[in-house]
N, C-alpha and C positions, 0 to 999 in steps of 0.2 A: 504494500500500500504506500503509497507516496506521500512523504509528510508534509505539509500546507505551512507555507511562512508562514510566521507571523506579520501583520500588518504594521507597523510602527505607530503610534497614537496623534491625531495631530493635537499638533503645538502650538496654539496660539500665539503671538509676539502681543504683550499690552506696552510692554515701555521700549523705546530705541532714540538712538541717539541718530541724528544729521549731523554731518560733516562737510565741509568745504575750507577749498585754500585762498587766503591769503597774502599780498604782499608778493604778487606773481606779476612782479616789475623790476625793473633796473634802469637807471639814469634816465635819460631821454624813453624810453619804452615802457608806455604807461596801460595796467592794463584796469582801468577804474569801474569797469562795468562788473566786476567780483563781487562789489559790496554790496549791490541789489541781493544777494541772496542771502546777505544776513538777516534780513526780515522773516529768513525761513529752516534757518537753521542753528543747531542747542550748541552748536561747537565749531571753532576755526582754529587752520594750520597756517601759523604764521611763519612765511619763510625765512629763511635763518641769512641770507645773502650769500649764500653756494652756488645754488643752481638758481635762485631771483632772489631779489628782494634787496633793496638802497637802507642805511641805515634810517633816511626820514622818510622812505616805505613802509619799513618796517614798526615804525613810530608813530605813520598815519594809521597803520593796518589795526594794529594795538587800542588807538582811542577810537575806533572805528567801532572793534568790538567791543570795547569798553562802554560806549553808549548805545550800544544795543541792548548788554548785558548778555552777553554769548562768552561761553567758556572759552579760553585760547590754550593754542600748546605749538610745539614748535615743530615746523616741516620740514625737517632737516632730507640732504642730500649730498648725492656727491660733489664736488670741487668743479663744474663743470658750468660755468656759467655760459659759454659757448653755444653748448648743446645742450643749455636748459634742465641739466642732469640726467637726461636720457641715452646716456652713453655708458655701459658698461667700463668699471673699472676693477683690475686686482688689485686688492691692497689687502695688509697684513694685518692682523687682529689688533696690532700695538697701533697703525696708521687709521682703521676705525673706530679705534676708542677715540683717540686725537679727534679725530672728526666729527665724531659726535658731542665728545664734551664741550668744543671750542663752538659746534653752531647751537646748543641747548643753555650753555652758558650765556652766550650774547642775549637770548629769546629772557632768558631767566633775569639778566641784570635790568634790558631794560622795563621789562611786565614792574616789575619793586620797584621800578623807579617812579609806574605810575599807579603804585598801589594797587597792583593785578598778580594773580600767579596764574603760571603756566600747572596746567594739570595733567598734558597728555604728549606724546610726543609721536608724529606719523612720517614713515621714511615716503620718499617722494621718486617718480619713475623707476632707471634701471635699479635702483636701490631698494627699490619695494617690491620689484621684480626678482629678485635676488631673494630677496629674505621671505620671501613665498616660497621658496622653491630647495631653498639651501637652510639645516637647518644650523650647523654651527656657524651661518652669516647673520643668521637672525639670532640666536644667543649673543654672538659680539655686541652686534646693537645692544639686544638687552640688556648687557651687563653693562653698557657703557651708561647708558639712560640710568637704571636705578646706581649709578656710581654718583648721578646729580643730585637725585634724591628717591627714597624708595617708596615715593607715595606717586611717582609719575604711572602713567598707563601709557603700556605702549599698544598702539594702534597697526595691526596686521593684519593681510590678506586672512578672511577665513579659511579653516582647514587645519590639520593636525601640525602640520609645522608652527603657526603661532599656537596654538594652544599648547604643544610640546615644550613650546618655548617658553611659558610663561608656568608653566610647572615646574622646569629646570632651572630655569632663573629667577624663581620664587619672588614677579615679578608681575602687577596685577595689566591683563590684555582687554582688547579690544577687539572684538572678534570683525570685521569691515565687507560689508557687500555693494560691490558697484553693479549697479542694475543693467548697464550701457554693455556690460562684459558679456562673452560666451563664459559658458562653465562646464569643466569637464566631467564627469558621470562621477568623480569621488570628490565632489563639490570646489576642486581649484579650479583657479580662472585658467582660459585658454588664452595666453598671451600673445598667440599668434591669429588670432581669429579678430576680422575688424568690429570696431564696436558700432554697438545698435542706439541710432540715436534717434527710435519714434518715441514718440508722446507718450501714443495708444500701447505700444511695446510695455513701454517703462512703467505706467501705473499701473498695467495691468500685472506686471511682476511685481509690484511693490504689494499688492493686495494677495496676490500668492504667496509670498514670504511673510506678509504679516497674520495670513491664516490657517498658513498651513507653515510656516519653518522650511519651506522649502524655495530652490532656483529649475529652472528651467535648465535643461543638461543637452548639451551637443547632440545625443542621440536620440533626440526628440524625449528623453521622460522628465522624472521629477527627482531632484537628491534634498533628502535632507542637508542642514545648516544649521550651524550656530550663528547667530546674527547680534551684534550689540551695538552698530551703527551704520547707516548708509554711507559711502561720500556720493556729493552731487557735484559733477564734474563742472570745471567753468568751459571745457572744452566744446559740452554739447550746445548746440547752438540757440534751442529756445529752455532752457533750463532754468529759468528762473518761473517760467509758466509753470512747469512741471513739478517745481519745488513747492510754488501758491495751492498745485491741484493734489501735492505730497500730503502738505500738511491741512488740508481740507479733511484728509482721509484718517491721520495719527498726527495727534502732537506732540514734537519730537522732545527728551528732555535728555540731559548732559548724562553721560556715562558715569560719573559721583551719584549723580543723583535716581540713575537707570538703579545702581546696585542698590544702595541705601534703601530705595522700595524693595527691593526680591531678599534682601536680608531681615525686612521688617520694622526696621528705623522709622521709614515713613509709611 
């Protein structure tokens, strides 16, 4: 007799957090239509001035969120302001700790400087690409972040490599779903697969992840997920529509305050 899966139960999502980046300029190259989507989202990645971001970018970026009242944390990247950090680099565990401490440091000095803390910290293109997929690249990061402080959360691709990662480095995650993404059947992203930038596409994924815990997978089914934040890319072209018809659907609240309810605080 053939014995019958079990079904897995669904999962409702009631709390999540939205995310977008900030401070994704440098001198002359302004990119100011970003901040329209603070009106719709619990948390910004403010970039560190690696791959973007001018120090009075990064100063505008900050009181930006500041009076919205939007959590901030720092978008660190590679050294690669050329290629906007989308360039694979090797470097050695001693050259990404540097790198990380010296762009979370700067994010950290000036947030104190305007009576802000930084709470979260999200690596940014081939670096994020990286640390999906590699899992002693994403411990480095992590152990470099909680080196700055151990109440930061780091912010990873969903999937067992962040979640891996933040049990070995006893260091509290971010579990991240980009809806614009393919996803492969064991719920990573397919990084070589172009992204989807309908409307209709992306709410209607956003309402399957928040009813069922599930993405849509390359092979036409459904994979379970951990989810504890979206990002809403500034790259899609009407995304701030999307983000108004986002939070139409869930209001999004800060990853502090995601847990604090599911532990019973609030």
């Amino acid at each position: 007799m053939q014995q019958q899966l079990e079904r897995p139960e669904r999962k409702q999502i009631k709390n999540i957090d939205f995310n977008c980046d900030l401070a994704q300029s440098f001198g002359v190259y302004k990119n100011n239509s970003e901040y329209g989507l603070l009106d719709y989202v619990s948390s910004a990645n403010i970039s560190c001035g690696f791959h973007a971001g001018d120090p009075l970018t990064i100063r505008n970026a900050l009181l930006a969120a500041k009076d919205k009242n939007i959590v901030v944390g720092a978008h660190i990247g590679y050294d690669d302001i050329q290629g906007f950090g989308y360039r694979a680099m090797e470097l050695d565990e001693d050259e990404i700790e540097a790198l990380v401490l010296y762009q979370v440091g700067a994010i950290m000095s000036f947030a104190k400087s305007y009576k802000m803390e930084i709470e979260h910290v999200r690596p940014h293109g081939a670096m994020y690409k990286r640390a999906a997929e590699d899992f002693t690249f994403a411990c480095s990061i992590a152990k470099a972040i909680k080196k700055c402080s151990q109440w930061l959360v780091y912010y990873g691709a969903a999937g067992d490599v962040t979640e891996k990662t933040g049990e070995y480095v006893n260091i509290p995650i971010a579990q991240e779903i980009q809806l614009e993404k393919t996803y492969n059947v064991d719920g990573t992203i397919d990084f070589s697969a172009k992204d989807n930038y309908s409307a209709f596409d992306y709410v209607g994924k956003l309402k399957t992840l928040l009813n069922y815990s599930q993405v849509s997978n390359k092979e036409g089914g459904k994979t379970f997920v951990n989810a504890d934040t979206i990002h809403f890319s500034g790259k899609i072209p009407n995304i701030e529509e999307i983000a108004k018809e986002a939070v139409g659907i869930i209001q999004p609240v800060p990853i502090n305050y995601k847990n604090a309810c599911e532990s019973g605080w609030v």
